[in-house]
CHARMM internal coordinates of N, CA and C (Angstrom, degrees):
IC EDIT
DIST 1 N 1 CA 1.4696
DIST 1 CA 1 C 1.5296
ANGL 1 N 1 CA 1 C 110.46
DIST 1 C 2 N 1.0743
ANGL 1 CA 1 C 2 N 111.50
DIHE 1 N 1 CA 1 C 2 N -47.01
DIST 2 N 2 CA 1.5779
ANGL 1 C 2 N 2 CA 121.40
DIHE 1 CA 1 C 2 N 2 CA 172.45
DIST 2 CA 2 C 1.6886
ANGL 2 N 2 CA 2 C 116.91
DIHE 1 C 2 N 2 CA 2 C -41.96
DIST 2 C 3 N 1.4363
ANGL 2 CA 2 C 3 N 93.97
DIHE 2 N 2 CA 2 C 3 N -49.56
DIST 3 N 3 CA 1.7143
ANGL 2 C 3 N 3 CA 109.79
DIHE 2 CA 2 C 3 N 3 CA 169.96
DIST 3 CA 3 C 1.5756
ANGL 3 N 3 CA 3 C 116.39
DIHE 2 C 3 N 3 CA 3 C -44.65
DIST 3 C 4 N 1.6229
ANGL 3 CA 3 C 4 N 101.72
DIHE 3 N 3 CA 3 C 4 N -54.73
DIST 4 N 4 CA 1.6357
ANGL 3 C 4 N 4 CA 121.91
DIHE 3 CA 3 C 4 N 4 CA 170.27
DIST 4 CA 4 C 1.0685
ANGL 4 N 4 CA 4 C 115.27
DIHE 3 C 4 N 4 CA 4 C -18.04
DIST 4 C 5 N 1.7111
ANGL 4 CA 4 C 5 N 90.56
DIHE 4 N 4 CA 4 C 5 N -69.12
DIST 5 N 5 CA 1.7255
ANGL 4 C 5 N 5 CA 105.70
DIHE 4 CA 4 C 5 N 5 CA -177.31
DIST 5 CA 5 C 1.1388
ANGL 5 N 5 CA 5 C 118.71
DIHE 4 C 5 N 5 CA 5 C -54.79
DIST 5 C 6 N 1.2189
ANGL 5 CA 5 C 6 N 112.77
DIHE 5 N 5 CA 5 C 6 N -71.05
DIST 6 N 6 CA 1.7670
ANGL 5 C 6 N 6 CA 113.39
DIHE 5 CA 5 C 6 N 6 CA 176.68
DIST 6 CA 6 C 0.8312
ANGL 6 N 6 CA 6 C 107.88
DIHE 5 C 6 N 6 CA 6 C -31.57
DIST 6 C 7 N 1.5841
ANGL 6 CA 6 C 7 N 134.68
DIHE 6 N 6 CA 6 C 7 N -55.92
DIST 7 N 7 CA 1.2529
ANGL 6 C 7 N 7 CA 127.88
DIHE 6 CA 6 C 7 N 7 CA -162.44
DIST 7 CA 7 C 1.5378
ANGL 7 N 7 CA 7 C 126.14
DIHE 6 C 7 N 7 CA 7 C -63.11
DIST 7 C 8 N 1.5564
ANGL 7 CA 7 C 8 N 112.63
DIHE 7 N 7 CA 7 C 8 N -29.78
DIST 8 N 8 CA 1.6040
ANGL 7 C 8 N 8 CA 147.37
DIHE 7 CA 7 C 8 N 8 CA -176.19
DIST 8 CA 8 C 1.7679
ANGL 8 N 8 CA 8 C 104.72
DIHE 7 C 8 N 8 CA 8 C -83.19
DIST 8 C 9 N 1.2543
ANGL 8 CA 8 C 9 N 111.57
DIHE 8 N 8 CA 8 C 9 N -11.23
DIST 9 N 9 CA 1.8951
ANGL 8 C 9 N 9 CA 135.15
DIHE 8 CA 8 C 9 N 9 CA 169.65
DIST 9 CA 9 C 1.1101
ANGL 9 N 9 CA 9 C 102.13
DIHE 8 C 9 N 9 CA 9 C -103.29
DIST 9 C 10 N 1.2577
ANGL 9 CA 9 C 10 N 129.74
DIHE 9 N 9 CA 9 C 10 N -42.19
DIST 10 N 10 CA 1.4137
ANGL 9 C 10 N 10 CA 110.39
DIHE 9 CA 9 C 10 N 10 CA -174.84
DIST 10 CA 10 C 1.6093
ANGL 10 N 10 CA 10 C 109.74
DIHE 9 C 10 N 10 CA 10 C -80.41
DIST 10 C 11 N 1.2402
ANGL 10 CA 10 C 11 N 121.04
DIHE 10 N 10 CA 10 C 11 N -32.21
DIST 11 N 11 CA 1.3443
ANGL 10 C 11 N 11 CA 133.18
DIHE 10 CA 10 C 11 N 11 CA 174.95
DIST 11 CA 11 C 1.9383
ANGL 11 N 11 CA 11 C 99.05
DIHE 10 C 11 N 11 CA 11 C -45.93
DIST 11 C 12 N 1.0515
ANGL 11 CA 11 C 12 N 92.73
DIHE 11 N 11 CA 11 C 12 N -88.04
DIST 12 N 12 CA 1.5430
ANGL 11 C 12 N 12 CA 114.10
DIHE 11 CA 11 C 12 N 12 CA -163.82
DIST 12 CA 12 C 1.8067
ANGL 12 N 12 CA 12 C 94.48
DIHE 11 C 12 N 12 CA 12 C -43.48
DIST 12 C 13 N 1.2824
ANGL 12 CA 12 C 13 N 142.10
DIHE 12 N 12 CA 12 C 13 N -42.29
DIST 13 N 13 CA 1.1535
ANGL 12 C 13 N 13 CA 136.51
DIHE 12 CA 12 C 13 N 13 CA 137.91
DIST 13 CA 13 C 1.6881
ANGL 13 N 13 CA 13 C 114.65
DIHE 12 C 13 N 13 CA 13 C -12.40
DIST 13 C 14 N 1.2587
ANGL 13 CA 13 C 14 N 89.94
DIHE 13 N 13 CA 13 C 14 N -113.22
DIST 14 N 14 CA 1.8359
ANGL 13 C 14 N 14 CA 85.95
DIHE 13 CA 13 C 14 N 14 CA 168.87
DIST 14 CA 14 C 1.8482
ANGL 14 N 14 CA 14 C 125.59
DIHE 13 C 14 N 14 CA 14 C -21.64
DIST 14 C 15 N 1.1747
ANGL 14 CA 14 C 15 N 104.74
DIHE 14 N 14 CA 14 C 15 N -42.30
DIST 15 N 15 CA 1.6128
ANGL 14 C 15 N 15 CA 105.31
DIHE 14 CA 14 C 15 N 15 CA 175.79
DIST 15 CA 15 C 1.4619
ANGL 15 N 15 CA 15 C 94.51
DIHE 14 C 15 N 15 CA 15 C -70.09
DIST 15 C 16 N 1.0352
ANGL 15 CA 15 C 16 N 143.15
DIHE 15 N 15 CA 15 C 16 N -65.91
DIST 16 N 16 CA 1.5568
ANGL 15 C 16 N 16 CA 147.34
DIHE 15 CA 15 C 16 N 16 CA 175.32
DIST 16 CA 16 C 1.7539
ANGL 16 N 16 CA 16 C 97.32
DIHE 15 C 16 N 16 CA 16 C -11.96
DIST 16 C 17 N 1.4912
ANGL 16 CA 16 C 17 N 89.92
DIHE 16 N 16 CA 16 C 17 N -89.58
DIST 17 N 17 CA 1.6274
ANGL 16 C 17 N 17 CA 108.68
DIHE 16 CA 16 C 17 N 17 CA -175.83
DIST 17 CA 17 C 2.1372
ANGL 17 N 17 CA 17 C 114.17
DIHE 16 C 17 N 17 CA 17 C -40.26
DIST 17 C 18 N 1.0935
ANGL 17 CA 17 C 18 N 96.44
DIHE 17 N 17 CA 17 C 18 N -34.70
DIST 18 N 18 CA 1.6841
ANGL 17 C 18 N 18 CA 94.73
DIHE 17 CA 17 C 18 N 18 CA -174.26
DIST 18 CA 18 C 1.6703
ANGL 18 N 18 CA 18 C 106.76
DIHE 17 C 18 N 18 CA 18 C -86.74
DIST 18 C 19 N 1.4935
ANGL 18 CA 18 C 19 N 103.43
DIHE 18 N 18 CA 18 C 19 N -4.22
DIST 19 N 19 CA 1.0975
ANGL 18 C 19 N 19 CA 108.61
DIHE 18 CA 18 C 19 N 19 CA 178.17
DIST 19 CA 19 C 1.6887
ANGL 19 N 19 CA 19 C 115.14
DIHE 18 C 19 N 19 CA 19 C -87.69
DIST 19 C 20 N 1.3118
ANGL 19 CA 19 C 20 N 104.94
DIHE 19 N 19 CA 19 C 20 N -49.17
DIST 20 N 20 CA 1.1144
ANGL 19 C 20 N 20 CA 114.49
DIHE 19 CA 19 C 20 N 20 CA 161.90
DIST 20 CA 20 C 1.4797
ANGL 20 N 20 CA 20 C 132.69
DIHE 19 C 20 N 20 CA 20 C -64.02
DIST 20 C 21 N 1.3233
ANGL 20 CA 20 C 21 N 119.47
DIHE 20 N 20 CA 20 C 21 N -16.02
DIST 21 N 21 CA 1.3417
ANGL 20 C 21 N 21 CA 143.62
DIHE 20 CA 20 C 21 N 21 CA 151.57
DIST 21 CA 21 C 1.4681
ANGL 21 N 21 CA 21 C 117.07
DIHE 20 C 21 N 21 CA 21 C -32.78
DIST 21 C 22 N 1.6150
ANGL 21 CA 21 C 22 N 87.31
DIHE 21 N 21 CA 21 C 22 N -80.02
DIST 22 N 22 CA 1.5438
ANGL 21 C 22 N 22 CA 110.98
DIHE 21 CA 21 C 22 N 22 CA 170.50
DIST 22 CA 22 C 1.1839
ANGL 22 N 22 CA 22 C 135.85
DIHE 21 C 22 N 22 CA 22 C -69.66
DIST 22 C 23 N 1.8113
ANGL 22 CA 22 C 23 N 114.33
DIHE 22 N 22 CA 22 C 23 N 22.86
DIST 23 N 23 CA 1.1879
ANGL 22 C 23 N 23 CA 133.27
DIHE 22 CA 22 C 23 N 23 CA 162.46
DIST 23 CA 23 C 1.5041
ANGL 23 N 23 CA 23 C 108.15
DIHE 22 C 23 N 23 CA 23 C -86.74
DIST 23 C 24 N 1.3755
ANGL 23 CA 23 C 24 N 103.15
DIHE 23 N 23 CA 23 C 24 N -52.39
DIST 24 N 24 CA 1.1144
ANGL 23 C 24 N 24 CA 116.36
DIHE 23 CA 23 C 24 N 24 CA 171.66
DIST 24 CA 24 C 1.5840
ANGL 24 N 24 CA 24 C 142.14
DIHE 23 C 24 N 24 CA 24 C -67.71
DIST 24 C 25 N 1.3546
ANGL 24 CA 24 C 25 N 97.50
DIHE 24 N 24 CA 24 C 25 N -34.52
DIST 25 N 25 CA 1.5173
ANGL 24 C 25 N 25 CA 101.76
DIHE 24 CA 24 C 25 N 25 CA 166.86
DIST 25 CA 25 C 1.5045
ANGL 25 N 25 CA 25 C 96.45
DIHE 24 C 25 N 25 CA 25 C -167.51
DIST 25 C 26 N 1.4990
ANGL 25 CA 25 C 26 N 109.70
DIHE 25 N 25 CA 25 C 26 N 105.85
DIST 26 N 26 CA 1.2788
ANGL 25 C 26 N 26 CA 115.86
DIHE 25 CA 25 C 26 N 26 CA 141.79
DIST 26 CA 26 C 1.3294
ANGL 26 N 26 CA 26 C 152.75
DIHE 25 C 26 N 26 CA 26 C -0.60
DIST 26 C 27 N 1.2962
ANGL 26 CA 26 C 27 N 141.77
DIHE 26 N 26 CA 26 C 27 N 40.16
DIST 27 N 27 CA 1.2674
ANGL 26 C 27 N 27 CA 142.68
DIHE 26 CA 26 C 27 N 27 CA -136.68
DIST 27 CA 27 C 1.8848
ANGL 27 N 27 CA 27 C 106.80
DIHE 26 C 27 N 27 CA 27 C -103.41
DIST 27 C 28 N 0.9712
ANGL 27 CA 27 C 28 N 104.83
DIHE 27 N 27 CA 27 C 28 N 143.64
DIST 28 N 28 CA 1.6100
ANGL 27 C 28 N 28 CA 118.48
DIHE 27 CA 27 C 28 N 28 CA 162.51
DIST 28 CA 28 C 1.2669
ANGL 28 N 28 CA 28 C 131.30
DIHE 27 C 28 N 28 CA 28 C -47.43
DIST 28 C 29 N 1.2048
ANGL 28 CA 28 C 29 N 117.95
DIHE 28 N 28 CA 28 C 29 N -25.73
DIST 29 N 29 CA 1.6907
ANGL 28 C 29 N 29 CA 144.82
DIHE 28 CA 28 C 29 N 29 CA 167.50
DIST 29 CA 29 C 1.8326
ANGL 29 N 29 CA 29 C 88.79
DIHE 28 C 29 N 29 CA 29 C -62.63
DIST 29 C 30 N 1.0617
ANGL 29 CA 29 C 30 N 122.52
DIHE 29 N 29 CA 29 C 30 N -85.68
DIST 30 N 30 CA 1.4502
ANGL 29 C 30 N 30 CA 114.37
DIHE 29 CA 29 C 30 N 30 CA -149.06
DIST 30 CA 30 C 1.6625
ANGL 30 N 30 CA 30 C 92.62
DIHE 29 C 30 N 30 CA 30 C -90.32
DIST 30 C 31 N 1.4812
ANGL 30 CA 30 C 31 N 131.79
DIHE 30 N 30 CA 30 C 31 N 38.97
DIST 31 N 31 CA 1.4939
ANGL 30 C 31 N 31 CA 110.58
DIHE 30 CA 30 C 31 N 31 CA 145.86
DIST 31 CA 31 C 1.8358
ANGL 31 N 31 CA 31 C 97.37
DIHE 30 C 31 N 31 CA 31 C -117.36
DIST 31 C 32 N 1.2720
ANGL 31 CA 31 C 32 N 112.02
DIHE 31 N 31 CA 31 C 32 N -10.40
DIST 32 N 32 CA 1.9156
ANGL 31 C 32 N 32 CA 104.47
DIHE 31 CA 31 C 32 N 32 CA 157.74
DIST 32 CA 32 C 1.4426
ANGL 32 N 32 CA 32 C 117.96
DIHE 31 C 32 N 32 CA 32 C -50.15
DIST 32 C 33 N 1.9082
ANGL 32 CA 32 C 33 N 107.19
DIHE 32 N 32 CA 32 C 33 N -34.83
DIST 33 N 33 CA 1.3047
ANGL 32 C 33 N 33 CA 96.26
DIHE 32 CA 32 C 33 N 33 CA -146.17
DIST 33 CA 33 C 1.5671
ANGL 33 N 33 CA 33 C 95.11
DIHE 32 C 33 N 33 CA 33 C -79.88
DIST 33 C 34 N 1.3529
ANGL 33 CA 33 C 34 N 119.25
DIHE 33 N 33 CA 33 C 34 N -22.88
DIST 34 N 34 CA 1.5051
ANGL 33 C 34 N 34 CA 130.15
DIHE 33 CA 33 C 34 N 34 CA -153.07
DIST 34 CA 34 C 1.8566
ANGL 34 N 34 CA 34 C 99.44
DIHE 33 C 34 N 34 CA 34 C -76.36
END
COOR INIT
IC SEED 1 N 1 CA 1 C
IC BUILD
């Protein structure tokens, strides 16, 4: 369960970062994912 978590932190991390990404430049990667 512990793993879970981390794993559910590391996610929301990455969503953070691609978010902030895609402030900056728009990419093709995150309109596949949508």
């Amino acid at each position: 369960f512990a793993l879970y978590q981390q794993y559910l932190k590391v996610l929301e991390a990455l969503e953070a970062e691609d978010k902030a990404t895609l402030r900056e430049i728009p990419s093709p990667r995150s309109i596949q994912k949508n």
